[in-house]
C-alpha positions in Angstrom: -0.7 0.3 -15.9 -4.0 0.2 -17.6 -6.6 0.3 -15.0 -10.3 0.7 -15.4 -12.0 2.6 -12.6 -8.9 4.5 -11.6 -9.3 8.4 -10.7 -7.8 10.9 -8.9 -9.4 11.9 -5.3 -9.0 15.6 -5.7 -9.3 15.6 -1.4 -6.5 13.5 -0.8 -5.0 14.3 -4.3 -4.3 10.4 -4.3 -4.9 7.9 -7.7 -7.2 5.7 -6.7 -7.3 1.6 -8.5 -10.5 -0.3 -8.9 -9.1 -3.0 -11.2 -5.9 -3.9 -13.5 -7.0 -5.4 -17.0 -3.7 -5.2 -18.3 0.2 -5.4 -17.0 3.4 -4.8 -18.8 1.3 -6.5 -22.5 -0.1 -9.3 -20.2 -3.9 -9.1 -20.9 -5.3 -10.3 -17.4 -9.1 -10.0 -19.8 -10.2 -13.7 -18.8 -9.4 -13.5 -15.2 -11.8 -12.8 -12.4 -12.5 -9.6 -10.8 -11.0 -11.2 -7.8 -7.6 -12.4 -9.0 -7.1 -9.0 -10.9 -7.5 -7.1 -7.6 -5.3 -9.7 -5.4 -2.5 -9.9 -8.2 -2.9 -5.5 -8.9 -2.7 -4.8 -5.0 0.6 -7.4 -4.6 2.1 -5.5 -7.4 1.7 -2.2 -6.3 3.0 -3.5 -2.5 6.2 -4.5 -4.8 6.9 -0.9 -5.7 8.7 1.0 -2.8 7.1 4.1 -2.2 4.5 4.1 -4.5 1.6 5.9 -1.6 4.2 8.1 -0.7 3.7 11.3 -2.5 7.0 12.8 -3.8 9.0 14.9 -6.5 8.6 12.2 -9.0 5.4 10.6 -7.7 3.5 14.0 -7.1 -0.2 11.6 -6.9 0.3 8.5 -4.6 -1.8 5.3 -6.1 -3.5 3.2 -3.7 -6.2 0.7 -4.1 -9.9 1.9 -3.7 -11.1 0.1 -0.7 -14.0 -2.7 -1.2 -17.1 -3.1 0.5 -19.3 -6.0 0.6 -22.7 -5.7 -1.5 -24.9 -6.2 1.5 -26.5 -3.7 3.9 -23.8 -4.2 6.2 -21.0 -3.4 3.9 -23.2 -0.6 1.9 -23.6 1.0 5.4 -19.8 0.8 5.7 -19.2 2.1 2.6 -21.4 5.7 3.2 -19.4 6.3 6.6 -16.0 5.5 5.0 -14.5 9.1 5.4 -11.2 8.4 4.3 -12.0 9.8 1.0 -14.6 12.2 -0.7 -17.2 10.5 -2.6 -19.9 11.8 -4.5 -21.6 7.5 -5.2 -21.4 4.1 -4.6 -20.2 1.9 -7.8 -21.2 -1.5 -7.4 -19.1 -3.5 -9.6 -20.0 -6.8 -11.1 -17.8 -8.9 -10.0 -17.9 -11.7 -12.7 -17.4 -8.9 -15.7 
């Protein structure tokens, strides 16, 4: 997997995905923002196991969850608790 955005939560010690630009040498470059995320987050579902930490899999991966660039979802995204954050990224969505 070659993902841009991805890090580790050092709270929940989980990898966290923003985007997939590449998969197994296909270069997903030219696609939207919106078909990389829907096509990274079925492919991810597809591996059993994969948020399940584990001897081999000592960091789950899971998606890093979205939030609408309004006040609503801005408002939403500075009480999500599930994870520590230190910012907001707002990602351009037609990069």
């Amino acid at each position: 997997i070659l993902a841009r955005g991805a890090g580790l939560d050092s709270k929940s010690q989980r990898l966290l995905v923003l985007d997939c630009l590449s998969w197994k040498g296909y270069n997903m470059y030219d696609c939207s923002f919106e078909f990389r995320r829907l096509w990274v987050e079925g492919k991810l579902d597809e591996i059993q196991d994969l948020g399940i930490p584990s001897r081999t899999n000592p960091f789950p991966i899971t998606m890093t969850p979205l939030f609408a660039c309004d006040d609503a979802g801005i408002s939403a995204a500075t009480t999500y608790s599930a994870y520590e954050m230190d910012g907001i990224l707002m990602y351009n969505k037609d990069s």
